[in-house]
C-alpha positions in Angstrom: 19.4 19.3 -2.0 17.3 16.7 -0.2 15.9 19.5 1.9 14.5 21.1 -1.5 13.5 18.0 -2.3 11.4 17.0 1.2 10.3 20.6 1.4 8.9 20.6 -2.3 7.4 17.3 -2.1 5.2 17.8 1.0 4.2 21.0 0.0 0.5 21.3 -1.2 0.9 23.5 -4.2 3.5 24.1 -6.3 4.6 26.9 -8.5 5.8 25.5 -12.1 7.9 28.1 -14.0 8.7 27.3 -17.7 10.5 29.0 -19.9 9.1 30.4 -23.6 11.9 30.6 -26.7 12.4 34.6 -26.0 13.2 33.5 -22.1 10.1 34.9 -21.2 8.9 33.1 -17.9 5.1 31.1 -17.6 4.3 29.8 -14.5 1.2 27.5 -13.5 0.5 26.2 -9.9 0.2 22.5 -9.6 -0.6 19.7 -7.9 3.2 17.2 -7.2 3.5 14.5 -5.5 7.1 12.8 -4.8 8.5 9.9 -6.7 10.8 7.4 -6.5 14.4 8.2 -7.4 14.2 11.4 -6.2 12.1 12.9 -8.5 8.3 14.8 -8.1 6.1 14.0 -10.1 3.3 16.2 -11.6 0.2 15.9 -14.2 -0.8 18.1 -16.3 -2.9 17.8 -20.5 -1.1 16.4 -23.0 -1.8 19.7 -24.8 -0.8 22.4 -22.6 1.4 25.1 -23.3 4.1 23.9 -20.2 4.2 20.2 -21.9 5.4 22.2 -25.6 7.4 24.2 -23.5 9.1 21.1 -21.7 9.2 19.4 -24.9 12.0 21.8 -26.6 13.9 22.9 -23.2 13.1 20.7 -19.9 14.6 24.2 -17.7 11.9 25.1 -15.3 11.9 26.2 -11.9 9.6 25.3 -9.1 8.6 26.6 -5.8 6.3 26.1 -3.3 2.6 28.2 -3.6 -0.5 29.0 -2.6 -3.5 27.8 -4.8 -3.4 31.1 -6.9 -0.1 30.3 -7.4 1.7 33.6 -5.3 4.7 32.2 -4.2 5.5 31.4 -0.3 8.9 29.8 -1.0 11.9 30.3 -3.4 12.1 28.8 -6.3 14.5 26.2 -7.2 16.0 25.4 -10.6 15.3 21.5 -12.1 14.8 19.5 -15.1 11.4 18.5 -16.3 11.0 15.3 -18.7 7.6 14.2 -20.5 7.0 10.6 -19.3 5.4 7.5 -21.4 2.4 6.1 -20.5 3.6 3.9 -17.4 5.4 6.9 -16.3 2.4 8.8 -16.1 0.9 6.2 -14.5 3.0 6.5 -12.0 2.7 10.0 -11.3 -1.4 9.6 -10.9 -0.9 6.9 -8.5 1.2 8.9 -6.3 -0.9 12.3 -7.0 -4.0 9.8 -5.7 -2.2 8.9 -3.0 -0.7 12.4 -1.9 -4.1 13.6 -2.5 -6.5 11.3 -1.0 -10.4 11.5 -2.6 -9.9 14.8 -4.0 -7.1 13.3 -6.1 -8.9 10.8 -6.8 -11.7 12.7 -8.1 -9.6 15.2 -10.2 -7.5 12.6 -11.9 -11.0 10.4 -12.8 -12.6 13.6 -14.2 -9.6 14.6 -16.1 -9.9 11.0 -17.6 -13.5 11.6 -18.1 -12.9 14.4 -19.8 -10.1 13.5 -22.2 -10.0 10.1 -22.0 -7.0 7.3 -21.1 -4.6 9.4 -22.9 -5.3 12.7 -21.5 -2.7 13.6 -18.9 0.7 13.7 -19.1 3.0 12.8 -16.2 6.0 15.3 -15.5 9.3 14.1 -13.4 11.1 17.0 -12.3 14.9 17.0 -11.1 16.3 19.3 -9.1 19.8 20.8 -10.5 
């Protein structure tokens, strides 16, 4: 399991697979960085389709991918919870840091965009 879990958070991408109520499968690459505890950490908007999806069944899979998000690893099965505000804080910081400038920049022009409140932090934990 730790193997998943180094090989998952070093990778650059990563393929996030939710789950709709019919079982039907959505998946989004994403930027994830790894957190304390064991956990990786991703952003995303408070609004999106994966964070409603998360909301009512935290089942997802994730893998690692290219930018496109076409797999180049296998996927892995975890749990994804919404975090509060100091969780998603969190999750930036270490995005910034995984990311370097270009982290930096994304994450300060998603708060541009949407404001304080406009991501949502993700920990995800592999089952």
């Amino acid at each position: 399991m730790s193997d998943d879990l180094a090989r998952l958070g070093a990778a650059q991408y990563l393929l996030l697979t939710t789950f709709r109520k019919d079982g039907t499968p959505v998946s989004t690459a994403v930027w994830a960085a790894p957190l304390d505890g064991g956990e990786i950490g991703v952003w995303t908007a408070p609004d999106s389709g994966k964070v409603k999806r998360i909301r009512r069944s935290g089942a997802v899979e994730i893998g690692e991918c290219d930018r496109r998000g076409n797999p180049t690893g296998p996927a892995v099965p975890a749990i994804a919870r919404i975090l509060d505000g100091p969780g998603t804080h969190r999750v930036l910081t270490a995005i910034n840091r995984k990311y370097g400038i270009v982290g930096r920049l994304a994450t300060g022009a998603a708060r541009l965009r949407r404001g304080r409140d406009g991501a949502a932090g993700l920990a995800i934990t592999l089952v």
